[in-house]
PDB file of N, CA, C and O in Angstrom:
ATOM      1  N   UNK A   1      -5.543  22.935  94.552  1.00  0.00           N
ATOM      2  CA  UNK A   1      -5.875  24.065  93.700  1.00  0.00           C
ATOM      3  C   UNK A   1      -4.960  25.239  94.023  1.00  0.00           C
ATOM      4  O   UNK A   1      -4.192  25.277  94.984  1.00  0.00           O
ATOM      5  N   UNK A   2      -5.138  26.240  93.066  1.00  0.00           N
ATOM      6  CA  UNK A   2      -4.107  27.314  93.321  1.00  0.00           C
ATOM      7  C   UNK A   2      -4.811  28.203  93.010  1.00  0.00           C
ATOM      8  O   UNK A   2      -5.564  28.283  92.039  1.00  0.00           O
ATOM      9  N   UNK A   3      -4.540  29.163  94.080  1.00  0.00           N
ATOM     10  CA  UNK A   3      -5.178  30.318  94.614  1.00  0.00           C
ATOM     11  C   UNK A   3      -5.428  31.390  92.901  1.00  0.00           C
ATOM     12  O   UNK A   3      -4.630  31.524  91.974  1.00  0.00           O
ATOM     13  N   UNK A   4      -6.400  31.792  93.015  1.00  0.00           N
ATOM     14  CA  UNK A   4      -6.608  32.320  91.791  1.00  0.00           C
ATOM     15  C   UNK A   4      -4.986  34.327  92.318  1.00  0.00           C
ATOM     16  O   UNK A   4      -4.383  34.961  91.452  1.00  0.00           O
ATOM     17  N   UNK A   5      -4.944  34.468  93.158  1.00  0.00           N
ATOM     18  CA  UNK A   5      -4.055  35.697  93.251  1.00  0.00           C
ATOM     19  C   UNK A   5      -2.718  35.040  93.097  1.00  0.00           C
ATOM     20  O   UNK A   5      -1.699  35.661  92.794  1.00  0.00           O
ATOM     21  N   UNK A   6      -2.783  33.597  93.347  1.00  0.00           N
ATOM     22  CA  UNK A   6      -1.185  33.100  92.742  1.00  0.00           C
ATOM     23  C   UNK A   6      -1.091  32.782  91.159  1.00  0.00           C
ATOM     24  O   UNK A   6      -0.205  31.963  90.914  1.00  0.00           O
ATOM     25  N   UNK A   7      -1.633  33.135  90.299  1.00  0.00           N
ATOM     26  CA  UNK A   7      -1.945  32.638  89.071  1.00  0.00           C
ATOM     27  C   UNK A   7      -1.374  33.595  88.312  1.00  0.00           C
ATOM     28  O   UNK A   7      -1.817  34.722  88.531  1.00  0.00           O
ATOM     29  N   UNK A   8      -0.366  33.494  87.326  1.00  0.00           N
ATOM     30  CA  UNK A   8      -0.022  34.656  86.585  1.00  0.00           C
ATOM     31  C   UNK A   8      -1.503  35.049  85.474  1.00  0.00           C
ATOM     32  O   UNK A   8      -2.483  34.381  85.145  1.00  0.00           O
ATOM     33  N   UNK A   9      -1.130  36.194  85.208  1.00  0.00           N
ATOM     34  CA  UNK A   9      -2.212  36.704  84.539  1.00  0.00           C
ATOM     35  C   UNK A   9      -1.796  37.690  83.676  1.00  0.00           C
ATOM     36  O   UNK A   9      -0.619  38.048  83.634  1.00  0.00           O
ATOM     37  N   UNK A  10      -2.736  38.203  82.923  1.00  0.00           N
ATOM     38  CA  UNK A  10      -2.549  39.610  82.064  1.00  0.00           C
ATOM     39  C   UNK A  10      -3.835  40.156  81.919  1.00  0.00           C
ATOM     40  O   UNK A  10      -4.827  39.451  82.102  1.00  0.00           O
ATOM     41  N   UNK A  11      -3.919  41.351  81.608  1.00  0.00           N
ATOM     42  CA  UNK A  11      -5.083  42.301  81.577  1.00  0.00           C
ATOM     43  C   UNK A  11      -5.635  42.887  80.035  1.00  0.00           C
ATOM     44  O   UNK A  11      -4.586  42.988  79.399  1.00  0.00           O
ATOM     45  N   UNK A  12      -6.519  43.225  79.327  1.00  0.00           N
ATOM     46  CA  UNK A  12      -6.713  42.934  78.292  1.00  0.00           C
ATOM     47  C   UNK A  12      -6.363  44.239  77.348  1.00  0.00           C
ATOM     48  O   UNK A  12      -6.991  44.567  76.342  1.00  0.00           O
ATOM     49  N   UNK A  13      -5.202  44.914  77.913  1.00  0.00           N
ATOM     50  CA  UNK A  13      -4.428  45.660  77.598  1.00  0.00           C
ATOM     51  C   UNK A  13      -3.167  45.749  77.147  1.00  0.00           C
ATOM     52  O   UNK A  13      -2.618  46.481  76.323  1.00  0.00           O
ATOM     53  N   UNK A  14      -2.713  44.638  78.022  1.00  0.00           N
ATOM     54  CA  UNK A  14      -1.430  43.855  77.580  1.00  0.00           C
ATOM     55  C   UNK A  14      -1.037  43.797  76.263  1.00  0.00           C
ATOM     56  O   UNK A  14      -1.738  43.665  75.260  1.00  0.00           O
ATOM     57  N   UNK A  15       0.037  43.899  76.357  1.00  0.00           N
ATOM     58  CA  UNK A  15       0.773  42.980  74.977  1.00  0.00           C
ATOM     59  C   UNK A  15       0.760  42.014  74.746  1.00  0.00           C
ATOM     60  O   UNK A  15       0.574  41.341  75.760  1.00  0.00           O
ATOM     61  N   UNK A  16       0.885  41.315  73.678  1.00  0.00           N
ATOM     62  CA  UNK A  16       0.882  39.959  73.553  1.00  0.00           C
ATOM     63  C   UNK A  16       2.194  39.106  73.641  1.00  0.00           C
ATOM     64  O   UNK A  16       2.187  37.879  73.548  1.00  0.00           O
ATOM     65  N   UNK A  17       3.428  39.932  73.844  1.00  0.00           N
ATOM     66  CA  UNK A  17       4.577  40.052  74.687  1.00  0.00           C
ATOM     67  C   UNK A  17       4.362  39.627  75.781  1.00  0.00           C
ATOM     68  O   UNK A  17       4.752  38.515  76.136  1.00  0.00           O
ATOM     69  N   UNK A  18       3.552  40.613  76.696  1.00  0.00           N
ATOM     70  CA  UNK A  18       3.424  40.320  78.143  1.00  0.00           C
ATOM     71  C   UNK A  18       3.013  38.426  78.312  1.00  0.00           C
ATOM     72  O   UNK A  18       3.564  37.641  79.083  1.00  0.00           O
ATOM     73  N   UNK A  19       1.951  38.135  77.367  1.00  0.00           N
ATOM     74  CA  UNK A  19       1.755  37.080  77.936  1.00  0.00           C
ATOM     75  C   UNK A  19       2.221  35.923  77.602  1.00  0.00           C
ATOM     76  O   UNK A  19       2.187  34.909  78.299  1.00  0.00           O
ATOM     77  N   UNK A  20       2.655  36.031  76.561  1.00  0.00           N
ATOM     78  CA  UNK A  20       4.312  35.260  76.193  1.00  0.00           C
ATOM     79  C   UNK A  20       5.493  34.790  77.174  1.00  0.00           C
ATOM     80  O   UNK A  20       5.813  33.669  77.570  1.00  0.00           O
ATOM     81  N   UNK A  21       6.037  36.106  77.423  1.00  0.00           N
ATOM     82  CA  UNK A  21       6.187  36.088  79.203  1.00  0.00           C
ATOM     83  C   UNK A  21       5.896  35.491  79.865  1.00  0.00           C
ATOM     84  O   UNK A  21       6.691  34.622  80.220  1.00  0.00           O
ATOM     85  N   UNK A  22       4.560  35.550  80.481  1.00  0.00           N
ATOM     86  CA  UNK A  22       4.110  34.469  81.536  1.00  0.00           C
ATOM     87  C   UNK A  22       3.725  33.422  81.272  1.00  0.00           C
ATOM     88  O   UNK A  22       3.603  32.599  82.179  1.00  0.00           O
ATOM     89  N   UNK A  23       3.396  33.083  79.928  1.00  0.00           N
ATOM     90  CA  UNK A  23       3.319  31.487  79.892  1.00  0.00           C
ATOM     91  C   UNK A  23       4.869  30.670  79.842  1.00  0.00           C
ATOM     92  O   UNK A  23       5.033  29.464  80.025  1.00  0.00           O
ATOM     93  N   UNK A  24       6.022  31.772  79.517  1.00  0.00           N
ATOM     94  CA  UNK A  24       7.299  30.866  79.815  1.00  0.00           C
ATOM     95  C   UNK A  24       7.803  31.252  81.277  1.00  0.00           C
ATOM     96  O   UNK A  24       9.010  31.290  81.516  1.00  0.00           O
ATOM     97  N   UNK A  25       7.137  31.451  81.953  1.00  0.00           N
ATOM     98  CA  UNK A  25       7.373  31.244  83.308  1.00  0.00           C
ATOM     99  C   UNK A  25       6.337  30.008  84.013  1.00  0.00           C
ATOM    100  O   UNK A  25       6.636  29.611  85.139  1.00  0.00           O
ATOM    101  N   UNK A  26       5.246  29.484  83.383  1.00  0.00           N
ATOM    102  CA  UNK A  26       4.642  29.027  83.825  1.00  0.00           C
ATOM    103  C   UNK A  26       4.345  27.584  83.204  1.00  0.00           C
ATOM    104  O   UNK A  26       4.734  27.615  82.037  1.00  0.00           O
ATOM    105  N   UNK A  27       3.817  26.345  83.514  1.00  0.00           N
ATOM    106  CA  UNK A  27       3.802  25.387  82.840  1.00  0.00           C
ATOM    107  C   UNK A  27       1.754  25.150  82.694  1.00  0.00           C
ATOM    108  O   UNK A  27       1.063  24.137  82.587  1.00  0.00           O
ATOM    109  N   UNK A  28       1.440  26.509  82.758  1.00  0.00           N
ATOM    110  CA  UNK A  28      -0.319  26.438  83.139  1.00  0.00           C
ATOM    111  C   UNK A  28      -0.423  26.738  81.459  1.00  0.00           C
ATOM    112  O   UNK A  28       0.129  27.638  80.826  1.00  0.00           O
ATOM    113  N   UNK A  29      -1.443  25.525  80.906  1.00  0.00           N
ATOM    114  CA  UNK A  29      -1.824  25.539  79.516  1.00  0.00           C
ATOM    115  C   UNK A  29      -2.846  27.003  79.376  1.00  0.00           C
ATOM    116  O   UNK A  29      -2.987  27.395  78.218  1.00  0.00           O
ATOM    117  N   UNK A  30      -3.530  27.789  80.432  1.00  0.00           N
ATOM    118  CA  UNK A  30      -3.812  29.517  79.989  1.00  0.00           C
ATOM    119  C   UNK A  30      -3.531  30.227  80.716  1.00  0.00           C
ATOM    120  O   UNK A  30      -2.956  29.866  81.743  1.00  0.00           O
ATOM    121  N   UNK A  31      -3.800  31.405  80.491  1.00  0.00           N
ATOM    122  CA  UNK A  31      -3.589  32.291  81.413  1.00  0.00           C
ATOM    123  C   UNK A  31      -5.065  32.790  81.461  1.00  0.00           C
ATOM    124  O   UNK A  31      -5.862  32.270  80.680  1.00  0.00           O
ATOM    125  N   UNK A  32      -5.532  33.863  82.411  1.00  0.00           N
ATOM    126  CA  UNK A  32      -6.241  34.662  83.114  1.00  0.00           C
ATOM    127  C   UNK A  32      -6.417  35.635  82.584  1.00  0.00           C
ATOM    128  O   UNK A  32      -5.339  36.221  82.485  1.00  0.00           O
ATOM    129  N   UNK A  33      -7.389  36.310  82.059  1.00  0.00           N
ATOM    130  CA  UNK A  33      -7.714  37.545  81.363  1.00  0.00           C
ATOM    131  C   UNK A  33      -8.291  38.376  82.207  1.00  0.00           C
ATOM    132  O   UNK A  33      -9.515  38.313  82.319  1.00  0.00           O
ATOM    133  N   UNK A  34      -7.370  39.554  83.159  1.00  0.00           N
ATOM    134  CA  UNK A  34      -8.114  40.083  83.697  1.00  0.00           C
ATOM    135  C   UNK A  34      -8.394  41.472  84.229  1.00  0.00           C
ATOM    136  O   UNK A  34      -7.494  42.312  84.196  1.00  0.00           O
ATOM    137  N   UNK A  35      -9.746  41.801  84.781  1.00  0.00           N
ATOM    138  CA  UNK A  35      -9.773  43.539  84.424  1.00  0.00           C
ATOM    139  C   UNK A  35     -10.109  43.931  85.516  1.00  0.00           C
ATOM    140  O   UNK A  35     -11.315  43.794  85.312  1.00  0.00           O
ATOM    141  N   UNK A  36     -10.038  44.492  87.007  1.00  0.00           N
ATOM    142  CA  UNK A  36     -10.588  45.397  87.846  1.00  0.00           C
ATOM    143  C   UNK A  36     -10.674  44.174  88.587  1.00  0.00           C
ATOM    144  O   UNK A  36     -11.672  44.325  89.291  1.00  0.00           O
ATOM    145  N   UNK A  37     -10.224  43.141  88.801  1.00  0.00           N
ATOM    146  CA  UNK A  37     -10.303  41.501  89.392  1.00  0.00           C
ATOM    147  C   UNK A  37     -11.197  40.503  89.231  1.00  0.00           C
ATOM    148  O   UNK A  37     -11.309  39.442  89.844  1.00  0.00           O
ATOM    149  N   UNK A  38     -12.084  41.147  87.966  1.00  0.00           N
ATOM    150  CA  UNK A  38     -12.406  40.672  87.951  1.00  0.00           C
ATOM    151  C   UNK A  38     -12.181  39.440  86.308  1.00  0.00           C
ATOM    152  O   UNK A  38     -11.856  39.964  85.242  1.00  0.00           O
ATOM    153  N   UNK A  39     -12.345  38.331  86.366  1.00  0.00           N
ATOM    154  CA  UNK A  39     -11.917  37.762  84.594  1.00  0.00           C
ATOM    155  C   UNK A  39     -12.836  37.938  84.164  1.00  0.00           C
ATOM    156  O   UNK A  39     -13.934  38.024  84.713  1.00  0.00           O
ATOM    157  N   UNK A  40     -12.489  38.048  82.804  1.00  0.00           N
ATOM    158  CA  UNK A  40     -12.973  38.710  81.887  1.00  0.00           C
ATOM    159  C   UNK A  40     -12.546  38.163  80.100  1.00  0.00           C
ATOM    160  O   UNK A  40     -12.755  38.792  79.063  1.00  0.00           O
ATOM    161  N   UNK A  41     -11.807  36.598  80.297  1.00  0.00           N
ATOM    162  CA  UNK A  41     -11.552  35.940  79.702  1.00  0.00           C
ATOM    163  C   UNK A  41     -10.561  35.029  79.524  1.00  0.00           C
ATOM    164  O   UNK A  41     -10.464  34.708  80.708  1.00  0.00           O
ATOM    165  N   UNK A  42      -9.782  34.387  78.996  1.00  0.00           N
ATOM    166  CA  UNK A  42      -8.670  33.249  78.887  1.00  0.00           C
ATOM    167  C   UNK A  42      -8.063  32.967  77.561  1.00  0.00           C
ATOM    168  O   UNK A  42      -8.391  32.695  76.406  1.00  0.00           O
ATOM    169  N   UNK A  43      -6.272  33.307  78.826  1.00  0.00           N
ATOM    170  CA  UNK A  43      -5.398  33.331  76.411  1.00  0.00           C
ATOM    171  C   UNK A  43      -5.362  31.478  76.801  1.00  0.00           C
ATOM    172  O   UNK A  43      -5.476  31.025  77.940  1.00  0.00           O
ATOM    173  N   UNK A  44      -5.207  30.789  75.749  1.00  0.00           N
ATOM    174  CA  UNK A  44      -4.972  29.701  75.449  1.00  0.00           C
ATOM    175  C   UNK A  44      -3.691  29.866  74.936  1.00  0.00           C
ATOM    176  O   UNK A  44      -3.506  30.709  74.058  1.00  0.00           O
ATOM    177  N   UNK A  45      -2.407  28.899  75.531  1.00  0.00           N
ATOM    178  CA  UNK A  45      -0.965  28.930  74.894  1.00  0.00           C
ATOM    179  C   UNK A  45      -0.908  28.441  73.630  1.00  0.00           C
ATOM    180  O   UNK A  45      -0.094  28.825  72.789  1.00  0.00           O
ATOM    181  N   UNK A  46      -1.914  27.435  73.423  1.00  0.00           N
ATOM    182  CA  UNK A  46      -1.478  27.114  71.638  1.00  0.00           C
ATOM    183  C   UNK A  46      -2.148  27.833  71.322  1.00  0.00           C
ATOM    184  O   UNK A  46      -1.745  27.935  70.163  1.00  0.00           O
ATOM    185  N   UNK A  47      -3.340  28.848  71.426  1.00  0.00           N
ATOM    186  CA  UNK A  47      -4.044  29.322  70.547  1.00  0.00           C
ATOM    187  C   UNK A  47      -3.098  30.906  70.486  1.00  0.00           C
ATOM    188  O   UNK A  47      -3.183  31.773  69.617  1.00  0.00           O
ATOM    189  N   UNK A  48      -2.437  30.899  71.410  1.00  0.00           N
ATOM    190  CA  UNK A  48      -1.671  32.123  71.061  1.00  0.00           C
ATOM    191  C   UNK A  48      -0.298  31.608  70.069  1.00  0.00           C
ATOM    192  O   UNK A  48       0.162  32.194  69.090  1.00  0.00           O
ATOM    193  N   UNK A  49       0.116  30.448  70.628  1.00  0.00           N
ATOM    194  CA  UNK A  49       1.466  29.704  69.732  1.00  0.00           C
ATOM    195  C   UNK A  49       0.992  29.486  68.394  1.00  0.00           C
ATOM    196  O   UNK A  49       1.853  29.485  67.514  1.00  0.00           O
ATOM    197  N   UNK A  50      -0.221  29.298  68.062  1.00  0.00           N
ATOM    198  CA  UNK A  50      -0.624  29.012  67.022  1.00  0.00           C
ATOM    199  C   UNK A  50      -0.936  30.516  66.151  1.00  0.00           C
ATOM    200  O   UNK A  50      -0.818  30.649  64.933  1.00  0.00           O
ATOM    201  N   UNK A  51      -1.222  31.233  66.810  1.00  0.00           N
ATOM    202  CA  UNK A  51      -1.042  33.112  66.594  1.00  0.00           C
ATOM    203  C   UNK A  51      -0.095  33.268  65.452  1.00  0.00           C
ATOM    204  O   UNK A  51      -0.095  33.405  64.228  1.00  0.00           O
ATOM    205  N   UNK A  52       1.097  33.136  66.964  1.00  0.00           N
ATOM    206  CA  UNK A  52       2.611  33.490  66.447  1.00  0.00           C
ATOM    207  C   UNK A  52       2.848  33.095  64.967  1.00  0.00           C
ATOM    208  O   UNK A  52       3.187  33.768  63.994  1.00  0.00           O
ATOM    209  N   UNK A  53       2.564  31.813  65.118  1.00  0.00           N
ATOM    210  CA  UNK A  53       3.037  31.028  63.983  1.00  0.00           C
ATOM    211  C   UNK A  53       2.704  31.276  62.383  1.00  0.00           C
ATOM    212  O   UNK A  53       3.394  31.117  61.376  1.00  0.00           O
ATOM    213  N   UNK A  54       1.408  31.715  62.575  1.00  0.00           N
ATOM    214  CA  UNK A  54       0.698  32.356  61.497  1.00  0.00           C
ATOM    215  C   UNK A  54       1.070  33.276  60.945  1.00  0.00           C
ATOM    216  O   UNK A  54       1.087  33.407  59.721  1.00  0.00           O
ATOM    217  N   UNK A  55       1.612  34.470  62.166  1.00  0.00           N
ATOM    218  CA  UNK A  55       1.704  35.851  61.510  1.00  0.00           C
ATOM    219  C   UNK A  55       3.532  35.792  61.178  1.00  0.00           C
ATOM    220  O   UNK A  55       4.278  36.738  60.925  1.00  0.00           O
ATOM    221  N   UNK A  56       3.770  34.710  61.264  1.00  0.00           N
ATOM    222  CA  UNK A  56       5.779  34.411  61.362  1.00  0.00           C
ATOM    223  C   UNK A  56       5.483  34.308  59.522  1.00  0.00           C
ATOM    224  O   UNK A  56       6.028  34.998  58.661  1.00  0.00           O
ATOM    225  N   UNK A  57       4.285  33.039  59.293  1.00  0.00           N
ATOM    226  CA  UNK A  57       4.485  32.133  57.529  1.00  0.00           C
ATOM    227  C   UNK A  57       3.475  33.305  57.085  1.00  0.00           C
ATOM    228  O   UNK A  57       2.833  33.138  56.048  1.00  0.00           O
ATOM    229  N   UNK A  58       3.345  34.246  57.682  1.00  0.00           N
ATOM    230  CA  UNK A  58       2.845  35.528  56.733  1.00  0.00           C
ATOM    231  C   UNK A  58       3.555  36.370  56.405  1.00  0.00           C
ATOM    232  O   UNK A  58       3.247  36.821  55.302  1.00  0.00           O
ATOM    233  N   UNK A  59       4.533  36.892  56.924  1.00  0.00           N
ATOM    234  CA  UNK A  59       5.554  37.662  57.018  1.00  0.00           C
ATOM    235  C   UNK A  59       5.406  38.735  58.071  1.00  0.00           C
ATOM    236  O   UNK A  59       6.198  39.675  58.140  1.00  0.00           O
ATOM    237  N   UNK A  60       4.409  38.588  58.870  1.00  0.00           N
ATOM    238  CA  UNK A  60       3.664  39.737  59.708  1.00  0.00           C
ATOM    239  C   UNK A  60       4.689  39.762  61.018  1.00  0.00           C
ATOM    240  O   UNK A  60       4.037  39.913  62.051  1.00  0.00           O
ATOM    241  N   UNK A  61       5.652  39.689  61.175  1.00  0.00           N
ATOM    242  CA  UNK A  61       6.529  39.536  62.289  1.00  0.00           C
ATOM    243  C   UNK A  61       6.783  40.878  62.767  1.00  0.00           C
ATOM    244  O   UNK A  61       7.197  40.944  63.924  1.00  0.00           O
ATOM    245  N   UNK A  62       6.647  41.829  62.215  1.00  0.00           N
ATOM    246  CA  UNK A  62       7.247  43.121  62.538  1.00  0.00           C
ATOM    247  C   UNK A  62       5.617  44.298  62.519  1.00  0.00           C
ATOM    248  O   UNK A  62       5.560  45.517  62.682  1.00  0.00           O
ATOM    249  N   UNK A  63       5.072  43.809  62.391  1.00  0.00           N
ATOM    250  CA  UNK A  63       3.669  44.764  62.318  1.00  0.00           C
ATOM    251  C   UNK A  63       2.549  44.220  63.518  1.00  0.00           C
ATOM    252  O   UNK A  63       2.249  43.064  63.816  1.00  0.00           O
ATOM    253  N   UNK A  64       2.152  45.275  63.970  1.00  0.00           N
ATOM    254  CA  UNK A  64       1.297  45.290  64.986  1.00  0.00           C
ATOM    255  C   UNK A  64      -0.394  45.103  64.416  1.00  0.00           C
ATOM    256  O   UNK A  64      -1.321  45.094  65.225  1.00  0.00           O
TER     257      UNK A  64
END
């Protein structure tokens, strides 16, 4: 197992940049949602890849 303080993570403030980021540093299917240390939830990589993808065949690429 791996230490939950070795685990990349993001905080639920983040960008969705940020965790883009760490899932291409990482080969871990989620990341760690987390706030004051404590979690507080979990991105899923396809459910964020699957995000992307949506707002790409929408035209939403440039809007927040």
């Amino acid at each position: 197992m791996t230490p939950a303080s070795a685990l990349p993570a993001v905080t639920p403030d983040d960008l969705l940049t940020t965790a883009l980021e760490r899932f291409a540093t990482s080969d871990l299917p989620l990341l760690p949602v987390v706030r004051g240390g404590s979690l507080v939830g979990l991105l899923y990589r396809e459910s964020v890849a699957g995000y992307v993808r949506m707002r790409e065949m929408l035209g939403l690429e440039g809007r927040r």
